[in-house]
C-alpha positions as CSV (number, residue, x, y, z in Angstrom):
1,X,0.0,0.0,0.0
2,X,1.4,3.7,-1.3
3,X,1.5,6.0,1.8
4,X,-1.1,7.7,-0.3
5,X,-3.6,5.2,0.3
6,X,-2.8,5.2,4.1
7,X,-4.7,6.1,7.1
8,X,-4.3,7.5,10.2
9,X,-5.0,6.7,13.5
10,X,-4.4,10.4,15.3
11,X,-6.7,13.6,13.7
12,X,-6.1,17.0,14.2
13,X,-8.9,19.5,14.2
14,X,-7.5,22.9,14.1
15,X,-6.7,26.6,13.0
16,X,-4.2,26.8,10.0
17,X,-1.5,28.3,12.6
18,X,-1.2,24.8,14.6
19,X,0.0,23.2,11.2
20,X,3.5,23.3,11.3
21,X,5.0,21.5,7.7
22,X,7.9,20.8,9.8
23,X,6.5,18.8,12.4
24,X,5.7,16.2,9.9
25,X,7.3,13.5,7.7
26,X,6.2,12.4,4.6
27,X,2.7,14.5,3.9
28,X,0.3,14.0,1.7
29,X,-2.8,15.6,1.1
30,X,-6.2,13.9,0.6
31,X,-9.8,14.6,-1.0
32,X,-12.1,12.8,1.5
33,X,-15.8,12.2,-0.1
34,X,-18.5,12.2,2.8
35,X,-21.9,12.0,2.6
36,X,-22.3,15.3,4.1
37,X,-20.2,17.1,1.5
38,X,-17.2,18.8,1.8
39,X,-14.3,19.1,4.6
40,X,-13.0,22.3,5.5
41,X,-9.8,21.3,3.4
42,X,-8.0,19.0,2.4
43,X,-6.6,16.7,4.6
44,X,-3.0,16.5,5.3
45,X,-1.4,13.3,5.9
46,X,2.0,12.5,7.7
47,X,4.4,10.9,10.2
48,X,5.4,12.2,13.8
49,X,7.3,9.9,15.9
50,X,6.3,6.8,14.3
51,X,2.4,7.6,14.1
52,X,0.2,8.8,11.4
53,X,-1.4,12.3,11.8
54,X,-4.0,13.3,10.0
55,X,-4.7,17.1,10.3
56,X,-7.9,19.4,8.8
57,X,-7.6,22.9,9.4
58,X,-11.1,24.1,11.0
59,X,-11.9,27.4,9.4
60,X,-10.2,26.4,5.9
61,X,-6.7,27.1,4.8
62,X,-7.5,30.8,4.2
63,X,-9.6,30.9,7.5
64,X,-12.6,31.1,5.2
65,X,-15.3,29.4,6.9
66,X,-17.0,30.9,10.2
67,X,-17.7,29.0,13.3
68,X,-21.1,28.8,12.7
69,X,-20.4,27.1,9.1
70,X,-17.8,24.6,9.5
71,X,-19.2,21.2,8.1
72,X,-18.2,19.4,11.2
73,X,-20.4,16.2,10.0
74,X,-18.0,16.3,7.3
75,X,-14.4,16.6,9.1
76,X,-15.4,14.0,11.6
77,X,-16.6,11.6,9.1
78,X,-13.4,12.0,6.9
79,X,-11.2,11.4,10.0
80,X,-13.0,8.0,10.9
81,X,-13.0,7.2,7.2
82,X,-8.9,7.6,7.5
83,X,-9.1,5.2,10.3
84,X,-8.8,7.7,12.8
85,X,-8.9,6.2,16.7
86,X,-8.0,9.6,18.3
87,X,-8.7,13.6,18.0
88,X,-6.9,16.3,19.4
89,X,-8.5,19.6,18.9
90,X,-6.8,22.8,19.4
91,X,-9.2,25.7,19.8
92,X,-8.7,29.8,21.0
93,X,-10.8,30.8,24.0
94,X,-11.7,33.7,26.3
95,X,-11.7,33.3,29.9
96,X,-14.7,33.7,32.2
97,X,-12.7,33.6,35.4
98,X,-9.6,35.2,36.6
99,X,-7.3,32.3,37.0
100,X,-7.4,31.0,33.4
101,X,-5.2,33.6,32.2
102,X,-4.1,34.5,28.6
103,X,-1.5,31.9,27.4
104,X,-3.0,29.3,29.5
105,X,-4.3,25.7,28.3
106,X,-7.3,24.5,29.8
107,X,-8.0,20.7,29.1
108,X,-11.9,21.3,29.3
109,X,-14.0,18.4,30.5
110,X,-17.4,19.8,30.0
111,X,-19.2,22.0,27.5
112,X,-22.8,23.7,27.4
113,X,-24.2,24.5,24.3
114,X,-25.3,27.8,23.4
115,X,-25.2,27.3,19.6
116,X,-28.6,27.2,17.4
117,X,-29.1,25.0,14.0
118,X,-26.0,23.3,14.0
119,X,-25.9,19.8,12.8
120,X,-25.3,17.6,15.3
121,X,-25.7,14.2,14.9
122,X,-25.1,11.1,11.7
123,X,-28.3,9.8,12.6
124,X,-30.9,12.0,11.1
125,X,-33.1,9.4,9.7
126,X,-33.7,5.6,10.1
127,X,-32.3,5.0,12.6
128,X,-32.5,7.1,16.4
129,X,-28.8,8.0,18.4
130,X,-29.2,9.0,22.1
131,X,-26.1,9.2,22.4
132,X,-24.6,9.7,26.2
133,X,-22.3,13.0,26.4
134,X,-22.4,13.2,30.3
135,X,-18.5,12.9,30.2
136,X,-17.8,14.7,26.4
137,X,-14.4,14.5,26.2
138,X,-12.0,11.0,26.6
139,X,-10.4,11.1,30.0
140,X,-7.3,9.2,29.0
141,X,-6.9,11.9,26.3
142,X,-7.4,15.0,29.2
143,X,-5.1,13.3,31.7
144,X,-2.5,13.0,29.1
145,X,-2.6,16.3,27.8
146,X,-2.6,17.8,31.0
147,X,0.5,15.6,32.2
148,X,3.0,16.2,29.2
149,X,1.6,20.0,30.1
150,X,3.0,20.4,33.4
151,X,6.4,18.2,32.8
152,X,6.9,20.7,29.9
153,X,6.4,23.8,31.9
154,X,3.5,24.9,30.2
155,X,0.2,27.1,32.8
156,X,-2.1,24.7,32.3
157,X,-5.3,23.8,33.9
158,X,-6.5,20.2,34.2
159,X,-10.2,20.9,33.4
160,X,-13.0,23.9,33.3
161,X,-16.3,24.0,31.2
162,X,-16.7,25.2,27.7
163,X,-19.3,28.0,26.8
164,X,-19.6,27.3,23.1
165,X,-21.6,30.0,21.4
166,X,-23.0,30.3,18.2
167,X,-20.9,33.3,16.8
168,X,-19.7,34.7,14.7
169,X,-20.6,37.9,16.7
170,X,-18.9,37.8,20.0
171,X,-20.7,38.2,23.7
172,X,-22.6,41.1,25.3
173,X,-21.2,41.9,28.8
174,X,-24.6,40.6,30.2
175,X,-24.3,37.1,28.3
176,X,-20.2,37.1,29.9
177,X,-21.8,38.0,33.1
178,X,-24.6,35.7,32.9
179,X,-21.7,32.7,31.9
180,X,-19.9,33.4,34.1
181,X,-22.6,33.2,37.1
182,X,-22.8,29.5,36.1
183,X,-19.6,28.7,36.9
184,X,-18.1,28.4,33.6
185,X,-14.4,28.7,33.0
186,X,-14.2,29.2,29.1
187,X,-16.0,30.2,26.3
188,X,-15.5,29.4,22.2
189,X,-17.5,28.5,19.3
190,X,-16.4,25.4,17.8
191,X,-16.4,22.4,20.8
192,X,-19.8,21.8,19.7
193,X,-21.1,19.9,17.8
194,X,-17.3,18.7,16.6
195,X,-16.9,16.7,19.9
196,X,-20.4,15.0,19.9
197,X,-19.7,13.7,16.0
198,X,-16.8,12.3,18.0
199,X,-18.4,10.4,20.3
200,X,-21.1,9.3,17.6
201,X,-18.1,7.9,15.3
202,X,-16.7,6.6,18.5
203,X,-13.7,8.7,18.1
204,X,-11.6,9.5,21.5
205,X,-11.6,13.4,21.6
206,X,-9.4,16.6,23.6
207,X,-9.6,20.3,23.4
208,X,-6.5,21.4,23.5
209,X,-7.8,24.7,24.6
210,X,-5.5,28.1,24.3
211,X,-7.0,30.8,26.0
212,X,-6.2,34.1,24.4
213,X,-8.0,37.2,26.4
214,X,-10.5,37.7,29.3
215,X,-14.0,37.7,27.5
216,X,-15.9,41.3,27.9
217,X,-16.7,40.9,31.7
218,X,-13.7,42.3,32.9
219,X,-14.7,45.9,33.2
220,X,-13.3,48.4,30.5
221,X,-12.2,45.4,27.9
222,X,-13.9,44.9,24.7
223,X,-12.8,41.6,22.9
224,X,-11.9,41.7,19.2
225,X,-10.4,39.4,17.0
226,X,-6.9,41.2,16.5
227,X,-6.4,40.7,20.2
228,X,-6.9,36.6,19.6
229,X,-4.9,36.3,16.7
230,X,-2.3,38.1,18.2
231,X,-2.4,36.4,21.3
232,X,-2.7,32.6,19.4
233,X,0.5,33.9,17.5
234,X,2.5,34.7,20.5
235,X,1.8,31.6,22.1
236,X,1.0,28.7,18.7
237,X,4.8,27.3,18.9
238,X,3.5,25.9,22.9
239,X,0.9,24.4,21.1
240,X,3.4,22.9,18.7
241,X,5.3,21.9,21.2
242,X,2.5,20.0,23.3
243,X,1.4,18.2,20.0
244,X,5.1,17.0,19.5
245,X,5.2,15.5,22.5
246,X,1.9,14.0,23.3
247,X,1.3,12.7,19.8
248,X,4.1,9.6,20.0
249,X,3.0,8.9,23.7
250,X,-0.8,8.4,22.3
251,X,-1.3,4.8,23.2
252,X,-3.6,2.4,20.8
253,X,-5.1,0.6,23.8
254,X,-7.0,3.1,25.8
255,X,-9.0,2.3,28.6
256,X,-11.4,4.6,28.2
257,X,-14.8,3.8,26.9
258,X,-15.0,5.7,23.5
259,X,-14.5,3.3,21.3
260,X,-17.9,2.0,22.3
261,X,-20.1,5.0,23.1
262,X,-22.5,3.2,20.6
263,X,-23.7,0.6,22.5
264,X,-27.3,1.1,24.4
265,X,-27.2,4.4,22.1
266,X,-29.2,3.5,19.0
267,X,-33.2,2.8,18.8
């Protein structure tokens, strides 16, 4: 088999700026049909450390799709066509708390949904998917991320809950306040649906989550995006660096239950 008819088993979902050429041996890029139409991209295909990555940048190469229009049906669907056992999905946030502090990774272990008219699930017909997302992200995934974090000197927190809103506009200071009131630690736009497509291909999933600014709350701040660009910018070769290292150590036999989220889920 040509390494252009290989798979992968590790998928990266992220912004154009985590995809380092370098970081990779051997890429290839792939068309992926899916019966939800188009990835973002192309995916890119290579070697790190003796494992096959397969990476789709989120937004587009040209950062052309907003977060309310990624086909995220599509992106996971490619990445399980590719064979895919594990997703690591690097994301920009603002804080809703004081402690998570710009430059800081937060390994998030819950989300709530805020988004509207997303699709969110395969299963749209024929067949029924309850699909249990009490636990959203894989724990063996978290704890490793969060590990390889602190032994490479990196602020990190070991989890928090994601405030994914539908964007593309960003919050009013009485939606930050009102987040924040429920104890919420971040807040994005693209956890959800990507990491519940996950869990319905039976993909392990992590946010590898980079907060860039304290959301509007903070009295006298007004978020914009030249602020997170230029904040992901000063701080994308950690994220590199994390990937680097937590990518090799990725272990195929995971005993987390994942890889069999299906079962007791379909009607």
């Amino acid at each position: 088999m040509s390494s252009e008819d290989e798979g992968a088993l590790i998928g990266i979902i992220g912004g154009t700026g985590v995809y380092d050429p370098k970081l990779f041996e051997n890429v290839v890029e792939r068309k992926i049909y899916t019966p939800f139409g188009k990835t973002s991209d192309l995916v890119q295909i290579g070697e790190l450390g003796g494992r096959r990555v397969a990476f789709i940048p989120r937004h587009g190469r040209n950062h052309e799709y907003p977060p309310h229009m990624v086909n995220y049906r599509a992106n996971i669907w490619a990445l399980k066509e590719l064979g895919v056992k594990a997703i690591l999905a690097p994301c920009a946030v603002g804080s809703l708390q004081e402690e998570f502090k710009p430059g800081d990774f937060v390994f998030v272990d819950q989300f709530i949904d805020r988004t509207r008219g997303r699709k969110d699930t395969f299963y749209e017909s024929g067949q029924v998917c309850h699909i249990s997302v009490a636990d959203p992200v894989c724990p063996d995934l978290n704890a490793l991320l969060y590990r390889r974090a602190k032994a490479l000197g990196l602020s990190c927190h070991p989890k928090g809950t994601y405030v994914c809103i539908q964007g593309p506009r960003f919050s009013t200071r009485a939606e930050s306040e009102l987040f924040r009131s429920w104890g919420a630690s971040v807040i994005g736009m693209t956890m959800y649906p990507e990491c519940v497509l996950a869990r319905e291909a039976q993909i392990c999933y992590a946010t590898v989550a980079m907060v860039t600014d304290y959301d509007c709350w903070m009295t006298g701040r007004v978020v914009d995006s030249e602020e997170v660009v230029r904040t992901m910018n000063q701080n994308i070769d950690k994220v590199r660096k994390l990937l680097a290292d937590v990518i090799p150590r990725i272990s195929e036999d995971r005993p987390c239950s994942c890889g069999t989220a299906l079962q007791g889920a379909l009607m």
